[in-house]
N, CA, C and O atoms as a DFTB+ gen file, in Angstrom:
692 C
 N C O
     1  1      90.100     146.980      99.224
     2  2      90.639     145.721      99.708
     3  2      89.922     144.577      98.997
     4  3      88.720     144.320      99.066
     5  1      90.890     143.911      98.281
     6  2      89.786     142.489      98.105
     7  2      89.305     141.232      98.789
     8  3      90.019     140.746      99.665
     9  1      88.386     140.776      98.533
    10  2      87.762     139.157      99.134
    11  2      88.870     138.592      99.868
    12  3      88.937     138.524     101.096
    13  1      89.747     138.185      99.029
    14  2      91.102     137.954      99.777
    15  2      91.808     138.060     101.040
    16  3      92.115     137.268     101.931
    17  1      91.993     139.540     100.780
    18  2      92.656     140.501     101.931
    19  2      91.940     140.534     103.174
    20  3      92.465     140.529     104.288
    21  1      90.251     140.581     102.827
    22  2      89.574     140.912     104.496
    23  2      89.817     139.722     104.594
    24  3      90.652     139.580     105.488
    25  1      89.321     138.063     103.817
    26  2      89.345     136.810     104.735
    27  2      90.965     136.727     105.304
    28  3      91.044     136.003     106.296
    29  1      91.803     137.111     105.026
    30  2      93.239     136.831     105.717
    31  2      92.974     137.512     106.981
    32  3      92.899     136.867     108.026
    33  1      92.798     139.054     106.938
    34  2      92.649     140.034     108.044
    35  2      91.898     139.837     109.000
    36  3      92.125     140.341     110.099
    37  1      90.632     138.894     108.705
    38  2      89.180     138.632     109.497
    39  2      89.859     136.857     109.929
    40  3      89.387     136.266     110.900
    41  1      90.398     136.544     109.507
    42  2      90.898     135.042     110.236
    43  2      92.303     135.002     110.976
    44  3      92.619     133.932     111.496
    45  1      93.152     136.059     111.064
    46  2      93.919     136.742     111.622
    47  2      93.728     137.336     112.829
    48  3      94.611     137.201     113.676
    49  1      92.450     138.163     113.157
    50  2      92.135     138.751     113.798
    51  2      91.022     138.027     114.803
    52  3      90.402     138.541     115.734
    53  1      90.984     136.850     114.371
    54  2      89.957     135.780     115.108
    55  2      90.618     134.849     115.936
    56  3      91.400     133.968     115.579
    57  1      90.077     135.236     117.537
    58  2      90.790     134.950     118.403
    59  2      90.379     133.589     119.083
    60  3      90.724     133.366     120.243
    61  1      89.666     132.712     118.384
    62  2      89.225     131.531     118.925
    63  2      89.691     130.555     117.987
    64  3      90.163     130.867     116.894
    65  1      89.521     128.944     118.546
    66  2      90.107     128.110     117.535
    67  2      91.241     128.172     116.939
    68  3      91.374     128.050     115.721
    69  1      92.217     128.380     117.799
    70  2      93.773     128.933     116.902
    71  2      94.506     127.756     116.015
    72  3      95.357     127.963     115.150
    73  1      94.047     126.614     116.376
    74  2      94.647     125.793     115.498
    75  2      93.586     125.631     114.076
    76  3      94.123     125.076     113.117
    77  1      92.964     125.823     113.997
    78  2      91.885     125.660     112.956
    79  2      91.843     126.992     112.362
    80  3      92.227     126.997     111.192
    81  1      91.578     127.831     112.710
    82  2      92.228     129.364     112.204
    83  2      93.770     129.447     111.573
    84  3      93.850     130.397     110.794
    85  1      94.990     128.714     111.704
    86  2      95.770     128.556     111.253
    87  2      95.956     128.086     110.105
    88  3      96.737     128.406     109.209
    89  1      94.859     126.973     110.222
    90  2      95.002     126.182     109.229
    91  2      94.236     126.636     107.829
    92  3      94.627     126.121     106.782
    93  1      93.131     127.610     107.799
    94  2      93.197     128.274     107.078
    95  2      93.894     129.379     106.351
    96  3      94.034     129.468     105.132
    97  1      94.419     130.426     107.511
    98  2      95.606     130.863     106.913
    99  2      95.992     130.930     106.025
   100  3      95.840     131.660     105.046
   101  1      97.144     129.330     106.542
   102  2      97.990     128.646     105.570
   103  2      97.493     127.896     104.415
   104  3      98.239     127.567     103.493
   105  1      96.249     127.622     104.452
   106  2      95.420     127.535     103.188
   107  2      95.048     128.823     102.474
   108  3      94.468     128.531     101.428
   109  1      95.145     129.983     102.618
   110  2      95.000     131.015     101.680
   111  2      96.335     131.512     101.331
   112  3      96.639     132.120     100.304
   113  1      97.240     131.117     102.495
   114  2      99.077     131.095     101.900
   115  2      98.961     130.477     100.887
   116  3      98.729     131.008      99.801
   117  1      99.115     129.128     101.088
   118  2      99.365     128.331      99.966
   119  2      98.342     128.170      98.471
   120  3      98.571     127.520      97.451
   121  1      97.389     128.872      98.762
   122  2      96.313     128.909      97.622
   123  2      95.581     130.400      97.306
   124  3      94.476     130.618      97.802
   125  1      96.331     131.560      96.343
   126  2      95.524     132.632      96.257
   127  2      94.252     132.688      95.871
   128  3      93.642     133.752      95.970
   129  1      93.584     131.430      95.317
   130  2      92.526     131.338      94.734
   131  2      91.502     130.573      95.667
   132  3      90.337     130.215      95.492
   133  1      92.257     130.476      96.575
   134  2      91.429     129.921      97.641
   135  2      90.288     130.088      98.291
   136  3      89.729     129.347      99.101
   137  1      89.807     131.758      97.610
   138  2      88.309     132.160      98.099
   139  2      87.381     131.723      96.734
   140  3      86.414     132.239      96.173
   141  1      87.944     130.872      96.575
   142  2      87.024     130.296      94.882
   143  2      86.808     128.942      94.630
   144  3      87.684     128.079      94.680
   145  1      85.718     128.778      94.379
   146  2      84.737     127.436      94.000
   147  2      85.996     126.702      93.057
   148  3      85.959     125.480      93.201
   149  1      86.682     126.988      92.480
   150  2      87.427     126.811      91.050
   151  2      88.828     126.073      92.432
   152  3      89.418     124.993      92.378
   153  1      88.896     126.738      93.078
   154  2      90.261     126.370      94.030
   155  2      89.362     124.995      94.417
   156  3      88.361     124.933      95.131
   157  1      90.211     123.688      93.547
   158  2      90.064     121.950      94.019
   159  2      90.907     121.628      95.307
   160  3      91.069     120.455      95.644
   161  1      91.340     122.469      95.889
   162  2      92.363     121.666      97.016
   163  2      91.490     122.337      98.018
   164  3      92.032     122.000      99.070
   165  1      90.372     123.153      98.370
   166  2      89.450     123.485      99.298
   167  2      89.439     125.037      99.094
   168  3      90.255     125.655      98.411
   169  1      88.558     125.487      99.677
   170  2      87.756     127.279      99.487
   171  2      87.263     127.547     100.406
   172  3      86.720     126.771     101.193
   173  1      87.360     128.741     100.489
   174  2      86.516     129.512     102.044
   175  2      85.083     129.637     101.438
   176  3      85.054     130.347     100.432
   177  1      84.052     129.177     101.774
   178  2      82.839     129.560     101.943
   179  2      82.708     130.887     102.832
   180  3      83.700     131.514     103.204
   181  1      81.284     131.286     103.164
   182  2      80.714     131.480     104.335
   183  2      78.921     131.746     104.551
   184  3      78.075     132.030     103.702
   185  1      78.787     131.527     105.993
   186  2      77.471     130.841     106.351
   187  2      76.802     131.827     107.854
   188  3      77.442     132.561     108.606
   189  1      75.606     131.549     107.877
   190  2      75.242     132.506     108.605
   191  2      73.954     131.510     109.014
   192  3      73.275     130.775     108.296
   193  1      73.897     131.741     110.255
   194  2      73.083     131.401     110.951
   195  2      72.235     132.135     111.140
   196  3      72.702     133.226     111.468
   197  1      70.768     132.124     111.098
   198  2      69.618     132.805     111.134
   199  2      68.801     133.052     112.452
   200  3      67.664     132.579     112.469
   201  1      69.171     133.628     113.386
   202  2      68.029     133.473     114.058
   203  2      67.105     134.323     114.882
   204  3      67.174     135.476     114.454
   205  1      66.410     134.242     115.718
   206  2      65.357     134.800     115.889
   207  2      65.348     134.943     117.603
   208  3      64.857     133.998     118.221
   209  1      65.886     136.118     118.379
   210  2      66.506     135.708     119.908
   211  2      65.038     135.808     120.783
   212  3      64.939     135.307     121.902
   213  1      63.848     136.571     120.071
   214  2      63.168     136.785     121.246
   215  2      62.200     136.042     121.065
   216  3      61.352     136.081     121.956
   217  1      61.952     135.139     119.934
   218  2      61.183     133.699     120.108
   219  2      62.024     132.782     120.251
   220  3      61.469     131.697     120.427
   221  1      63.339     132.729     120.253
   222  2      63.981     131.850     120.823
   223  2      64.171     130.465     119.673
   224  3      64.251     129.270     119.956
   225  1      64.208     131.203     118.155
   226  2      64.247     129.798     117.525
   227  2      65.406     130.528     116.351
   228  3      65.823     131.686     116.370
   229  1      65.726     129.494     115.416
   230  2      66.257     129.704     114.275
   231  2      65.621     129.365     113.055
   232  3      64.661     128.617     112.870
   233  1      66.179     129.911     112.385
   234  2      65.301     129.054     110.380
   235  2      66.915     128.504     110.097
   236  3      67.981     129.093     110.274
   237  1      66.644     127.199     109.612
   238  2      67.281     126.349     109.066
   239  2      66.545     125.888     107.204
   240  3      65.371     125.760     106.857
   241  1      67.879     125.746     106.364
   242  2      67.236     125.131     105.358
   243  2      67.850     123.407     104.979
   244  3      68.971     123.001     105.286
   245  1      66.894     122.686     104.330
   246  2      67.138     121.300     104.020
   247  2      67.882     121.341     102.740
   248  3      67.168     121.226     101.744
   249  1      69.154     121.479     102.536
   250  2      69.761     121.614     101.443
   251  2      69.353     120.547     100.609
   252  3      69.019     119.406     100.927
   253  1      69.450     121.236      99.170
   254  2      68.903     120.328      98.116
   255  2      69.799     119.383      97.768
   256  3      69.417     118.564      96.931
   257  1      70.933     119.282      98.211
   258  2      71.876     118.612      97.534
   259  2      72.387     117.746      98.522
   260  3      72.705     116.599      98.208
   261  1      72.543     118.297     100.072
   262  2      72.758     117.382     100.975
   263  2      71.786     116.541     101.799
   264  3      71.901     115.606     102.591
   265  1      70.853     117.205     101.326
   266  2      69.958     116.685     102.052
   267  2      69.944     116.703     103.672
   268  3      69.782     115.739     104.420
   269  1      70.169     118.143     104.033
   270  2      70.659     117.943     105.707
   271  2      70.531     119.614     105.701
   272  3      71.000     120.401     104.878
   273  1      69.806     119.862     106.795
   274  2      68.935     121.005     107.607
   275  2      70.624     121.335     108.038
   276  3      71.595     120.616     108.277
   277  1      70.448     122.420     108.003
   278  2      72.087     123.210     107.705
   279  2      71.351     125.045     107.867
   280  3      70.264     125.419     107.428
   281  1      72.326     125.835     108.585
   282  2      72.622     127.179     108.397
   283  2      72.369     127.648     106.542
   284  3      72.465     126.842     105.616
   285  1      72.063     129.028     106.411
   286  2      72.481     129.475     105.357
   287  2      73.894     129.861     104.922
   288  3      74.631     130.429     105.727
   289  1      74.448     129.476     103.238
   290  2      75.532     129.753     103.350
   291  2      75.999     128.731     101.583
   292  3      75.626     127.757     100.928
   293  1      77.117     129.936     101.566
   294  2      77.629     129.292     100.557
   295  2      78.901     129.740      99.987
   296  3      79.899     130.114     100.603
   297  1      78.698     129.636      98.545
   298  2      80.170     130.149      97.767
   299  2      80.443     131.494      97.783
   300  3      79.470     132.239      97.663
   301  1      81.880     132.143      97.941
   302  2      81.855     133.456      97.932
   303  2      81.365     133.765      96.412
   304  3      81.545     132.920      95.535
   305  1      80.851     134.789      96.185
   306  2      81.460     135.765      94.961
   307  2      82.074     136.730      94.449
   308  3      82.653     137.423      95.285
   309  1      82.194     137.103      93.230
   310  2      83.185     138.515      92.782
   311  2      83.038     139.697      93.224
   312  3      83.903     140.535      93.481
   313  1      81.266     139.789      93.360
   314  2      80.739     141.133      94.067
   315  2      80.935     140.932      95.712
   316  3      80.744     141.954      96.372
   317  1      81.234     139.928      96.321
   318  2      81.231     140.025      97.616
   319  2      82.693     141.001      98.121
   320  3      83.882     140.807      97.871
   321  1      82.125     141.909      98.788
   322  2      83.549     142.588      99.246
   323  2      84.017     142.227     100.399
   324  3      85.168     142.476     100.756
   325  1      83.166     141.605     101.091
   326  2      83.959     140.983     102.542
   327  2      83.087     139.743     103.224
   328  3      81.858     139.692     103.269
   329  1      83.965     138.813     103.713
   330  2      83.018     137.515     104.093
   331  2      81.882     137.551     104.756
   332  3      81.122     136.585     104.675
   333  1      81.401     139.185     105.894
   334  2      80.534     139.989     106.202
   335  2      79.334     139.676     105.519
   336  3      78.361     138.950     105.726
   337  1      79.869     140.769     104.287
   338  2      78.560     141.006     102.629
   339  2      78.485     139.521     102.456
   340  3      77.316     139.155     102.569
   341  1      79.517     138.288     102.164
   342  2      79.128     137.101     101.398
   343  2      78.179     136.168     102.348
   344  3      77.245     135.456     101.978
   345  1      78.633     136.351     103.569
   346  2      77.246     135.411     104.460
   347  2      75.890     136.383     104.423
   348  3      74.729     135.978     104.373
   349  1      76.200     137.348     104.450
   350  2      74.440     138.151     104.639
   351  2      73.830     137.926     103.219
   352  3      72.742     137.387     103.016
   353  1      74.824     138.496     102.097
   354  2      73.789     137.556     101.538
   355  2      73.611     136.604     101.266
   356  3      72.621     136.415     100.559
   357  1      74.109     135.915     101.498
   358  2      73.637     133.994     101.328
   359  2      72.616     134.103     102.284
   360  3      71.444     133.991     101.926
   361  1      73.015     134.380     103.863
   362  2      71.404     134.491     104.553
   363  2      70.169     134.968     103.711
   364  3      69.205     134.235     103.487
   365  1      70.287     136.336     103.238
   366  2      69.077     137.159     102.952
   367  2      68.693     136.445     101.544
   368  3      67.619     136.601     100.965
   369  1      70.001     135.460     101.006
   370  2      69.428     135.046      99.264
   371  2      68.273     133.380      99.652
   372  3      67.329     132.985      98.968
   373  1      68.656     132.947     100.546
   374  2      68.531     132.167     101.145
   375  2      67.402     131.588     102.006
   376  3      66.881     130.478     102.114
   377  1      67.269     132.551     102.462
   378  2      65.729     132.890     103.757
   379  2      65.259     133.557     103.077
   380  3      64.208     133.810     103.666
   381  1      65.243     134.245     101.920
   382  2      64.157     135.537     101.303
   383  2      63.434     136.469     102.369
   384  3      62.250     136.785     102.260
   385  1      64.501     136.998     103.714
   386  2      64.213     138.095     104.165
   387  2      64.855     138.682     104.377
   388  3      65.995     138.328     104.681
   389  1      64.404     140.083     104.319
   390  2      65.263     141.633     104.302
   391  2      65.501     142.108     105.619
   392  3      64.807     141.829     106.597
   393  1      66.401     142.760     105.610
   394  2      66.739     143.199     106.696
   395  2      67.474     142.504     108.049
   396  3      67.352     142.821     109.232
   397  1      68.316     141.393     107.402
   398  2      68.818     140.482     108.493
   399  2      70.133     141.520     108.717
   400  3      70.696     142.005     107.735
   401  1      70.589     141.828     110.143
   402  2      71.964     142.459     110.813
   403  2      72.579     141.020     111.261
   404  3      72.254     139.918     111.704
   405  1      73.655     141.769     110.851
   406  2      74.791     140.510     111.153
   407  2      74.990     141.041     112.700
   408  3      75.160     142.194     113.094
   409  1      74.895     139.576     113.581
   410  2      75.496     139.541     115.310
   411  2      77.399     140.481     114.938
   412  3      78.268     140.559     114.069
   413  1      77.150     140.845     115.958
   414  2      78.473     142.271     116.241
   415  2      79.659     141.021     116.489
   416  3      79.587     139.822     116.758
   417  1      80.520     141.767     116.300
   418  2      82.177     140.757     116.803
   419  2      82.531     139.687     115.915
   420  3      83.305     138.851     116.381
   421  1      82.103     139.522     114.655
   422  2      82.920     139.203     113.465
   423  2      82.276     137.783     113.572
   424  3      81.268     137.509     114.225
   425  1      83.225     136.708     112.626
   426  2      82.986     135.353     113.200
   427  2      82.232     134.518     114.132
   428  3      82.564     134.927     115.245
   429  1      81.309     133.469     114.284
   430  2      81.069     133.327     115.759
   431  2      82.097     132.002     115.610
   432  3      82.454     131.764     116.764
   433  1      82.730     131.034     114.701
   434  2      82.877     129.760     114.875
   435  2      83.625     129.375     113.240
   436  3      82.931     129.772     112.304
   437  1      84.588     128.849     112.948
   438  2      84.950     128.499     111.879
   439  2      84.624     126.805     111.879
   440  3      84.561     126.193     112.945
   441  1      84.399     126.040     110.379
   442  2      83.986     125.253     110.551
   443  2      84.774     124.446     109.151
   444  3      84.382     124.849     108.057
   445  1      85.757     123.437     109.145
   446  2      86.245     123.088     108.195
   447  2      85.215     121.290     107.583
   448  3      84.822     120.406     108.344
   449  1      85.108     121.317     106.447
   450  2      84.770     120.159     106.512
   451  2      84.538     119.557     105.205
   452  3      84.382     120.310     104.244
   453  1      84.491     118.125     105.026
   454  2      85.248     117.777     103.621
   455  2      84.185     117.665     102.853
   456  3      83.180     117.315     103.473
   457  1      83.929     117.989     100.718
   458  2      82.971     117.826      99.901
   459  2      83.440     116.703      99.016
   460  3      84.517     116.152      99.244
   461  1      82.765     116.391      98.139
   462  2      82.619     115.976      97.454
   463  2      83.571     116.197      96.118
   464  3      84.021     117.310      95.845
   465  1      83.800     115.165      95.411
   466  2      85.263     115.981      94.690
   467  2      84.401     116.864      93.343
   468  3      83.214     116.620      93.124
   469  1      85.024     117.686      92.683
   470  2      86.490     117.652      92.623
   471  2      86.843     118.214      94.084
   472  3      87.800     117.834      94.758
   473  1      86.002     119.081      94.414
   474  2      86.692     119.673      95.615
   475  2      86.615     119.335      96.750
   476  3      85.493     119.100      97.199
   477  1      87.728     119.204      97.557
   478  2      88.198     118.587      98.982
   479  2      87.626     119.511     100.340
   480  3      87.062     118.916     101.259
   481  1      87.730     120.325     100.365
   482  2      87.147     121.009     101.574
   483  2      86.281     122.390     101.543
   484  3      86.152     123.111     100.554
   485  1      85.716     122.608     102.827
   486  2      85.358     124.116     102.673
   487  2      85.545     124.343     103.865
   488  3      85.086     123.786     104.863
   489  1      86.460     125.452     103.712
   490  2      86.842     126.464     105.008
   491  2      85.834     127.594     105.103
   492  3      85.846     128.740     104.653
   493  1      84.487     126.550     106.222
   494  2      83.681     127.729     106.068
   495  2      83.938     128.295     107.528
   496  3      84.416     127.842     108.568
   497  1      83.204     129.917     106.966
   498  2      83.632     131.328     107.986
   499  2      81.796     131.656     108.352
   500  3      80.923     132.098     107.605
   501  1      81.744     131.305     109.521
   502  2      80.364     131.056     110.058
   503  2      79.773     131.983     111.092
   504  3      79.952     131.752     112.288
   505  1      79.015     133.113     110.642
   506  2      78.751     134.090     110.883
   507  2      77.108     133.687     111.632
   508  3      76.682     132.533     111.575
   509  1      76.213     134.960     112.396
   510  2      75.451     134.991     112.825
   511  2      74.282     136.176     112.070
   512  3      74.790     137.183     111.576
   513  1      73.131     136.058     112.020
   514  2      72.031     137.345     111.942
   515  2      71.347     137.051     112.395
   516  3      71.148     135.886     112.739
   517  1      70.325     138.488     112.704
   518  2      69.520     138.462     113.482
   519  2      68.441     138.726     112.582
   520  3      68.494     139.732     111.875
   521  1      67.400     137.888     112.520
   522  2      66.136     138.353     111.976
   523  2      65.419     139.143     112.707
   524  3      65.200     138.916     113.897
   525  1      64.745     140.681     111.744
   526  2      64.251     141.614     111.865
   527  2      62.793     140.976     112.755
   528  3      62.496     139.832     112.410
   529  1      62.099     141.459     113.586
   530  2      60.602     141.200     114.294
   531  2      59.777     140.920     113.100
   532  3      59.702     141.711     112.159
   533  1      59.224     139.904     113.142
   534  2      57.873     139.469     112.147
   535  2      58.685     139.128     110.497
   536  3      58.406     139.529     109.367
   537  1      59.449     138.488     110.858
   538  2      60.461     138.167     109.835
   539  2      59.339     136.822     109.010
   540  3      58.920     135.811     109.573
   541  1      59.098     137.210     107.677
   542  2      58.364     135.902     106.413
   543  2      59.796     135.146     105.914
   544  3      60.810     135.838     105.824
   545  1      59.828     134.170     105.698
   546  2      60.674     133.248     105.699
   547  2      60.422     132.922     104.077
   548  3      59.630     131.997     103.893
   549  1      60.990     133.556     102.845
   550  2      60.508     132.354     101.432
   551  2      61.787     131.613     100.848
   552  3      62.872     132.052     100.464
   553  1      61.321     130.469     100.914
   554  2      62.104     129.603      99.964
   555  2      63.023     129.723      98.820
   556  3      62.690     130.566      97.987
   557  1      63.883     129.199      98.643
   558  2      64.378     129.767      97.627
   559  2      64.781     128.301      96.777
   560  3      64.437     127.187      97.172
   561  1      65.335     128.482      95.914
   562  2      65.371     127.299      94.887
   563  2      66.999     126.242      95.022
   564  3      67.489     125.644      94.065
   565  1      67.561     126.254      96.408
   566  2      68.292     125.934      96.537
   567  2      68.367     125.220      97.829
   568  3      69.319     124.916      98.548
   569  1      66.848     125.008      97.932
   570  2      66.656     124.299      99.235
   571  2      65.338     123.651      99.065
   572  3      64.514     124.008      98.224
   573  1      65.174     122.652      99.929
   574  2      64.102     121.719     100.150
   575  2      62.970     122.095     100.974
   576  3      61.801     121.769     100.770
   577  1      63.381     122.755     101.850
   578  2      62.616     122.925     102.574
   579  2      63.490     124.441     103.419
   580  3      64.671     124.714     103.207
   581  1      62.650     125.174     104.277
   582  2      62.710     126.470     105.281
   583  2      62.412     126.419     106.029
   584  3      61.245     126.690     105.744
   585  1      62.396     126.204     107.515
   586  2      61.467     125.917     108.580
   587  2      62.430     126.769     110.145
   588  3      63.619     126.677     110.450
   589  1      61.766     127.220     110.543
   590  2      61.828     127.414     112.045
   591  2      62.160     126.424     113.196
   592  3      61.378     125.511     113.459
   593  1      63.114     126.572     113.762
   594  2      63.081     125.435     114.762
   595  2      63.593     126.421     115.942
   596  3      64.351     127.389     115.881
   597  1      62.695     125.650     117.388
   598  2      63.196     126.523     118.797
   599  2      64.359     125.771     118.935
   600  3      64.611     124.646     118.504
   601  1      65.211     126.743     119.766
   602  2      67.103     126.003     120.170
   603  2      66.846     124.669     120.598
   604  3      67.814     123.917     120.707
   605  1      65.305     124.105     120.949
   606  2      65.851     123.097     121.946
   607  2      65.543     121.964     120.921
   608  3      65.740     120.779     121.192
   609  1      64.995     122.441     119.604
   610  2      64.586     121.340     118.452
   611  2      65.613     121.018     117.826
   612  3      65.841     119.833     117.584
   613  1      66.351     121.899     117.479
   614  2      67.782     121.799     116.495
   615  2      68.584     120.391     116.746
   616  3      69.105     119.774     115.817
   617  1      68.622     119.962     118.089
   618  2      69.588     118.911     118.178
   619  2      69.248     117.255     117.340
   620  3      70.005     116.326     117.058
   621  1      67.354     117.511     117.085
   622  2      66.982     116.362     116.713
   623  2      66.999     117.021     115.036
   624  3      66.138     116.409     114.404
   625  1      67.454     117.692     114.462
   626  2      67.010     117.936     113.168
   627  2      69.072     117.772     112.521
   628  3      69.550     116.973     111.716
   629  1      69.706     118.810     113.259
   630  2      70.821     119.285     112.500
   631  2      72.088     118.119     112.751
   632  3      71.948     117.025     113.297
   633  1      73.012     118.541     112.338
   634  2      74.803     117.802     112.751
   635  2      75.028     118.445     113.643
   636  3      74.175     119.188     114.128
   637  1      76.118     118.350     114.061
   638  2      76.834     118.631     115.399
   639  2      77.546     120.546     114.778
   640  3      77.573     121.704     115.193
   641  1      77.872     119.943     113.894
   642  2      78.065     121.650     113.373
   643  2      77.446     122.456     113.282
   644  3      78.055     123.476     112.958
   645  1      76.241     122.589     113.431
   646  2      75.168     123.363     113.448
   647  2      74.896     123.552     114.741
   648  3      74.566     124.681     115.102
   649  1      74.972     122.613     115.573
   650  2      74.807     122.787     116.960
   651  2      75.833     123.668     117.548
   652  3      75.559     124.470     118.441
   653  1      77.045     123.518     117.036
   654  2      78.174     124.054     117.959
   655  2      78.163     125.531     117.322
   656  3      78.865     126.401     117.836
   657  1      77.510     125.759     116.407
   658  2      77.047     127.143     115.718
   659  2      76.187     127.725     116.340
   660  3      76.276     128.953     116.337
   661  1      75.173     127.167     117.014
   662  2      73.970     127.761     117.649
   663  2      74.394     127.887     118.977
   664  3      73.762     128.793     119.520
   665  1      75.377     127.239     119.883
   666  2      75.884     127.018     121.313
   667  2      76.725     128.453     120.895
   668  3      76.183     129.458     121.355
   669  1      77.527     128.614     120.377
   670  2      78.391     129.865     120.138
   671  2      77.621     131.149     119.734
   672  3      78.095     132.246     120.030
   673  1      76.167     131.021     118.907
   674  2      75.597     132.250     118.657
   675  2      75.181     132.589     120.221
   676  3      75.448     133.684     120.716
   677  1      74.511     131.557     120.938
   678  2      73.757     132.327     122.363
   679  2      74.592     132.620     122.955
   680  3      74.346     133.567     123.701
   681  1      76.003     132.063     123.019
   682  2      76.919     132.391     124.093
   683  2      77.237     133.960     123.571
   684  3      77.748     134.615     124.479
   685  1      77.038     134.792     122.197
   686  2      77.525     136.078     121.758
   687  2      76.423     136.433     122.234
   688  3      76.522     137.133     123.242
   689  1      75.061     136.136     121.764
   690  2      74.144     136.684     122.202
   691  2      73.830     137.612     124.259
   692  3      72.762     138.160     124.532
């Protein structure tokens, strides 16, 4: 199956947000290239939230480019076989730790929202992991900063999208 096929099947099969789930869809209707950086009318990303349930915090990174404490997450690629594989590893490329399991039940939250041109949007597909016990956190070159924050810090650091990412991971949790 390709990249393609699971994001249709995996946003199909996602039973929350039905109008916003639609609207991707019909953005991979209308755009086969739509799981690609190269697709200017918007692209599915996907992103993964990091966190840590029995200290009760997450790792967030300070993107280098936005400058804004954000989930891990990014562009699909060729080797990614399912939006699954493309958020874990953006988590694990991301956080530089091994062994992150993706939270069970697919999706926690889709999140559309507009870039910078050329390209207009990213239909990102916003997944959850769980960091392994005694999880080292390294930097990676696509961020400013790595840091830990407890649930109740996040609201003074992140956007509202990040929040409504972390309200939806505990509620799976």
């Amino acid at each position: 199956m390709s990249l393609y096929d699971d994001a249709v099947l995996v946003l199909k099969s996602y039973e929350d947000q039905t109008d916003l789930r639609q609207a991707y869809v019909d953005h991979l209707a209308a755009h086969p290239d739509g799981m690609w950086k190269s697709c200017h009318a918007g692209h599915v990303t996907a992103s993964a939230l990091v966190i840590d349930p029995e200290q009760g915090r997450v790792l967030l990174t300070l993107h280098k480019k936005l400058r804004m404490w954000l989930q891990m997450g990014g562009h699909c690629e060729p080797e990614d076989t399912s939006l699954e594989a493309a958020a874990l590893r953006e988590a694990t490329e991301e956080s530089g730790i091994t062994g992150l399991t993706l939270l069970a039940g697919g999706p926690v939250r889709l999140d559309l929202h507009g870039i910078p041109a050329p390209c207009h949007f990213h239909y990102d597909v916003q997944y959850a992991v769980v960091a392994p016990p005694g999880a080292v956190q390294e930097i990676s070159d696509e961020s400013l900063d790595l840091r830990w924050f407890g649930y109740d810090e996040v609201a003074a650091v992140a956007d509202e999208s990040v929040l409504r990412l972390l309200e939806a991971t505990r509620a799976r949790l």
